[in-house]
N, C-alpha and C positions, 0 to 999 in steps of 0.2 A: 732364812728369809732371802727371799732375791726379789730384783727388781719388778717382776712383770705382777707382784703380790699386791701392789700398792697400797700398801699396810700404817698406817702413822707408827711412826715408833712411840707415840706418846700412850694415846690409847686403843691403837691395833685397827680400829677403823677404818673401812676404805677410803682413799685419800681421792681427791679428783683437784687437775688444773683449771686454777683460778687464773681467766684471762685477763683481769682486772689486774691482777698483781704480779700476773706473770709468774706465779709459782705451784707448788702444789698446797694445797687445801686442806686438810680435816673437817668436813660436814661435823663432827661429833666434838670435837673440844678445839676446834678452830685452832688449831697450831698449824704451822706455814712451812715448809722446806723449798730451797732453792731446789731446781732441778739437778743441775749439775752435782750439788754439794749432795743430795741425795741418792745420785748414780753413783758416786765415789764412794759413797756408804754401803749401796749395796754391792759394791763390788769389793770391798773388803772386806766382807762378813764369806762371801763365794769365795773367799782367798782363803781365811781361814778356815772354812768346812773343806777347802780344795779342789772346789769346784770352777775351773779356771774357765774364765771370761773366753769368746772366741768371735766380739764382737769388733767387726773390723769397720769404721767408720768411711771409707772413701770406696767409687765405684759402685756404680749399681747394676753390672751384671755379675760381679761373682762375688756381691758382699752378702755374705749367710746371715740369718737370725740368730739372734742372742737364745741362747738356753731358756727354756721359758715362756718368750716372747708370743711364741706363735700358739702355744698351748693356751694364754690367759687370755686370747682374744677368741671370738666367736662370729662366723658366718651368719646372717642373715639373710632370706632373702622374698620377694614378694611376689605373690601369687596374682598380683595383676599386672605389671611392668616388669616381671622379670629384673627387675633391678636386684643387684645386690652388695650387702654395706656391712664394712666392717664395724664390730663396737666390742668393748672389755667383756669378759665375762659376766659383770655384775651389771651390764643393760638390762632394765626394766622391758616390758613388751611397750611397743614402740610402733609408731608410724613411718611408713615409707618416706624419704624428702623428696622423692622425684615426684608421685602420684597422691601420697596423704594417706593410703589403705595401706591395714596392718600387715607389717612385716612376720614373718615364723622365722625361727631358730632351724637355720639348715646343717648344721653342723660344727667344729672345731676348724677355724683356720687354717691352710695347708696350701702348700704350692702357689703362695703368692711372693710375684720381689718384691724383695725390701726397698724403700725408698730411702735416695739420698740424702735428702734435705726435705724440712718441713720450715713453715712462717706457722709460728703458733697465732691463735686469736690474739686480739687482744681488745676487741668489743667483745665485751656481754650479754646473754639472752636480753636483758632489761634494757641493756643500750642500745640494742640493735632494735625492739620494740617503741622506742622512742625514735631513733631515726625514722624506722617507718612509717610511723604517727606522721611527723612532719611532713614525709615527704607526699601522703596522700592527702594532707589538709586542704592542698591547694588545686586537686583536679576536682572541678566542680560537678562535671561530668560522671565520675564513677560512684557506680553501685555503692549502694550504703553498706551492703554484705562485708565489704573488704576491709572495713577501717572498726569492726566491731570486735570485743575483745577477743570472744572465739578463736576469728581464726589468726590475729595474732598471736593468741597461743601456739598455733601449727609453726611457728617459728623454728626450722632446727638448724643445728651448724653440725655442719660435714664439710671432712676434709676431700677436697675436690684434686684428684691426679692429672698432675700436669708434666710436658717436655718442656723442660726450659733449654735453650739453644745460644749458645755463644757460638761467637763469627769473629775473626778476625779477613778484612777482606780489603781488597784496593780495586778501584774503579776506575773506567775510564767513558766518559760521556759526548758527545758531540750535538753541538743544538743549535740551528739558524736563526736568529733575531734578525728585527727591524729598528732601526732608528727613522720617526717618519715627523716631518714637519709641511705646513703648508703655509701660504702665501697668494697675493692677490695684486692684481692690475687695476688700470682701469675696464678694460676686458675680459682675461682670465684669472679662475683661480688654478694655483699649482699644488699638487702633492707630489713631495719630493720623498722616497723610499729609500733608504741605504742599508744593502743586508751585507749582516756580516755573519763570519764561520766561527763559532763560540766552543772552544776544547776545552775540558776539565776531567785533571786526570787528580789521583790523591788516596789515602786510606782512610778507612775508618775501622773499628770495632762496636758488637754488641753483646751487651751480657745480658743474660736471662731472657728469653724472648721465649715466652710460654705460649706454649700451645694444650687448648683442652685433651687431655685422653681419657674422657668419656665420653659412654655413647649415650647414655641419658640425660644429659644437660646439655641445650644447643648450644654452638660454636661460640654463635652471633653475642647470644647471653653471658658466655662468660667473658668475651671481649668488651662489653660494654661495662663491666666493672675493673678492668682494668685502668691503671697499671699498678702492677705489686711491687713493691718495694722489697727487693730480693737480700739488701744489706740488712734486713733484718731476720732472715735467715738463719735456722741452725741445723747441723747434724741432726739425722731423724733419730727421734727416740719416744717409744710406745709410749712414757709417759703422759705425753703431750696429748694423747688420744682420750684420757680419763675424762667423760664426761661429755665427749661427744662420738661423731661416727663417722667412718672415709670410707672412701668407693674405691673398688680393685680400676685398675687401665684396663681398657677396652681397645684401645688401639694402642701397636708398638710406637717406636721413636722414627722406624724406617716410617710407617704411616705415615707422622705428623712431620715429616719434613719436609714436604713439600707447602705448606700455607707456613712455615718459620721461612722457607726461603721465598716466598711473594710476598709476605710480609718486609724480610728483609732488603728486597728489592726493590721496592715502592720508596720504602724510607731512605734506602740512599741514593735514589731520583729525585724522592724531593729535597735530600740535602744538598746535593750537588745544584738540582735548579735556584734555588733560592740564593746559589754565589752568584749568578749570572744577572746583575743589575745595571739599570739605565738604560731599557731597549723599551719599543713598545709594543711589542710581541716577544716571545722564545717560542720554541719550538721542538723540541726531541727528534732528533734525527738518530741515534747512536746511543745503544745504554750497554756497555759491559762491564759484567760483576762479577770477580773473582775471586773466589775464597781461597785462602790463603791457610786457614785453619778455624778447627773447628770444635764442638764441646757438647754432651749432651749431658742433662741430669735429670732426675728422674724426679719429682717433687710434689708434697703436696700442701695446696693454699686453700688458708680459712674462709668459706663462704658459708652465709647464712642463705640458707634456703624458705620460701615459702609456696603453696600448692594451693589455688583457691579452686574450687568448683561454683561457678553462674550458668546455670541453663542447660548443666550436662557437655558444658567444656571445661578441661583444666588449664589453669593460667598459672606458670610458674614464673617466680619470680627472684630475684639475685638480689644477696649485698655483700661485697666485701667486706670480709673479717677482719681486717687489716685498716682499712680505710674510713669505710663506712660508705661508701659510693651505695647505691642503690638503685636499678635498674630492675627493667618489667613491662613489656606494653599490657596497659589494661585496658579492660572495656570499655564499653560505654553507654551508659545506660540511655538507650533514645527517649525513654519519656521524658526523662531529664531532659534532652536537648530538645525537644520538640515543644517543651514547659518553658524553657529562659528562651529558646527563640521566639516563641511568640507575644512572650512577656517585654525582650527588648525591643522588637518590631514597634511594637503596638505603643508602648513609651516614648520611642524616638520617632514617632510618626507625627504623636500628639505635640510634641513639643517644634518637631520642625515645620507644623501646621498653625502654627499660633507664631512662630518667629516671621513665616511666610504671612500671616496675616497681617502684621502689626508693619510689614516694611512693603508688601507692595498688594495688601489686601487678598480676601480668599476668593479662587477661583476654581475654574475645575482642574485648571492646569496646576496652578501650586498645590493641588490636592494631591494630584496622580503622583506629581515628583516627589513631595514630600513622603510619599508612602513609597515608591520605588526607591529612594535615598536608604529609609529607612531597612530596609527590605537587604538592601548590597550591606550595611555595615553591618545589624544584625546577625547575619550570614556571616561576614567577614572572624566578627567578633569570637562566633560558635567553633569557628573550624580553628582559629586559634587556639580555644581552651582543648579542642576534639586532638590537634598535636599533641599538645602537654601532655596526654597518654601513651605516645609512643617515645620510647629513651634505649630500644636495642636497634643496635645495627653494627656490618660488621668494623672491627677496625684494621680497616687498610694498610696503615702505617704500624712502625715500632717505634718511634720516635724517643719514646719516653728511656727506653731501652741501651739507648748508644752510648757507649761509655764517656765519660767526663774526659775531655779533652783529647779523645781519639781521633778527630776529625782535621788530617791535613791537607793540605792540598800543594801536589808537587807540582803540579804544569798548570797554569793558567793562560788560555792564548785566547786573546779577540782578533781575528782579522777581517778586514774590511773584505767583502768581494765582489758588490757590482751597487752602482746608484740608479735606478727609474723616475722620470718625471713625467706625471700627467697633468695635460695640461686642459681643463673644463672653461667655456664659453660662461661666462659671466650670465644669469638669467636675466634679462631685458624689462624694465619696468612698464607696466601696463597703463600709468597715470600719465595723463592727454592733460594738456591746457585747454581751456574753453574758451572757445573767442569772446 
């Protein structure tokens, strides 16, 4: 027996990881194996056949597959998005997570790297259906299509390949502030300006700063469910794969380094700004970011995917596996909105035309106003709920990312370098005594 067999020692059964408990499973007589304690097993059983392990766990360009590994897994791939995903051997026929249309069997696994590090799930198909649930209860606006059991069935979790990027880097910033105060005569008022030259120099580090490497899942989308919690990370091992499916990288590391370094960039602009307080402006004159050293790893993180089709578009949508975050711009059904807007109009019209009655009588002018009032909040009201459908966008920053306590700061200098005063005519009052 070896590992990639996933076999229960109890009663031979294929075993699948339970993210719930974080171990491996038995569908058939429910007995549970650690992962780890399960590796060791099957790697003493391959010592005694003499079948020696040559699985090297660190490095992802020259760490090889385990014996086995790439053989029990099987290629899929789809006849309309050309997408393609890995799953075990013993995947049932299946749907696509990118597009929803069935996937075929293209092959045996071959000429994929191995990934570094994997974040196992550790939401459930059923947890991740109830997140969902909640988190659509509240758009009043969307299609009733979306929140029916169907296609929360289309539910799937795929492990999504990511560059995660450590930085260790020291900056050095420059940025003009204002301190500004005013004051008054009996004739002028003054605005008194004092700019001073704001330097901040110091380091910081960041660990894990992922970047998407697929090309079928937008950027934007998987930023918006971020951030992943990388300490909970382990060693990649196909076990972890039982029971669900991952996507090969589509782009290298050389690729994705350049949005890990704007992202990295941004974020220690705004850490360095955010030292710079008590002015009433700042400014950025000067941003130098020096990498010092650097880290790439190859990883893959738990997302739950869903694919709706309304009207002959597909709307995908994210949650983290990890988290449970849930992101997705969805539609929006206009009958619905064109139904409650005229429904709250027509309400807030009647009632601000009976308040308008009752305190200065009806006219045709409290008529007109009360139904244009109405009209703006209704309105107001609708494109409020019409937001609530949008939750992707990109994220600029890495913030979440920066290692605990890496943030020093070696120069701090405020100097003062020049004061302006303007000085404005008092405006003259227009009220006259009457004889």
């Amino acid at each position: 027996m070896v590992l990639m067999d996933y076999k229960c020692l109890n009663c031979d059964g294929a075993l699948n990881f339970d993210s719930g408990i974080q171990q491996m499973k038995c569908p058939f007589c429910d007995s549970t194996f650690e992962v780890e304690a399960f590796k060791d097993y099957c790697d003493s059983v391959k010592d005694e056949t003499g079948e020696a392990s040559e699985i090297e766990w660190s490095g992802h360009d020259d760490t090889p597959w385990g014996e086995g590994e790439q053989e029990s897994m099987r290629l899929y791939s789809c006849n309309s998005c050309a997408g393609e995903i890995i799953a075990e051997e013993n995947t049932a026929a299946t749907s696509c997570p990118y597009c929803g249309n069935p996937v075929v069997l293209k092959g045996q696994l071959s000429g994929c790297v191995k990934p570094d590090t994997i974040i196992p799930f550790k939401l459930s198909k059923e947890a991740a259906k109830e997140a969902l649930l909640k988190h659509l209860s509240d758009k009043a606006l969307l299609p009733r299509c979306f929140k029916t059991t169907k296609t929360l069935d289309e539910v799937k979790g795929l492990y999504v390949p990511f560059w995660l990027f450590d930085a260790d880097l020291n900056a050095s910033m420059r940025f003009g502030a204002t301190k500004v105060r005013t004051w008054s005569d009996t004739r002028y008022i003054y605005t008194e300006t004092n700019h001073f030259n704001v330097v901040r120099q110091g380091d910081m580090a960041y660990d894990a700063v992922p970047v998407d490497a697929s090309a079928k899942v937008p950027n934007d989308l998987m930023e918006s469910i971020e951030p992943f919690d990388i300490r909970e990370a382990t060693p990649f091992r196909t076990a972890f794969l039982a029971g669900y499916m991952a996507d090969k990288f589509d782009f290298c590391a050389d690729h994705c380094k350049k949005r890990a370094d704007q992202r990295i960039r941004k974020s220690t602009e705004v850490a360095f700004t955010n030292t710079v307080t008590g002015y009433s402006t700042v400014t950025p004159k000067y941003r130098g970011v020096y990498l010092n050293k650097s880290n790439v790893t190859y990883a893959l993180l738990p997302i739950w995917l869903m694919n709706v089709t309304w009207r002959d578009k597909n709307y995908m949508f994210a949650m983290n596996g990890q988290s449970g975050k849930f992101v997705g711009d969805l539609p929006m059904d206009w009958g619905i909105f064109w139904r409650r807007l005229i429904a709250i109009a027509a309400v807030s019209a009647v009632v601000l035309i009976i308040m308008a009655w009752l305190l200065t009588g009806l006219t045709q002018t409290t008529v007109l106003g009360s139904i244009g009032i109405s009209a703006v909040l209704s309105t107001s009201i609708m494109m409020v709920k019409r937001g609530q459908l949008k939750s992707v966008r990109f994220n600029e920053v890495a913030c979440d990312y920066i290692r605990k306590g890496s943030f020093n700061l070696t120069n701090r200098k405020d100097a003062f370098l020049y004061r302006n005063v303007v000085r404005v005519p008092k405006p003259r009052s227009n009220n006259r005594s009457g004889r």
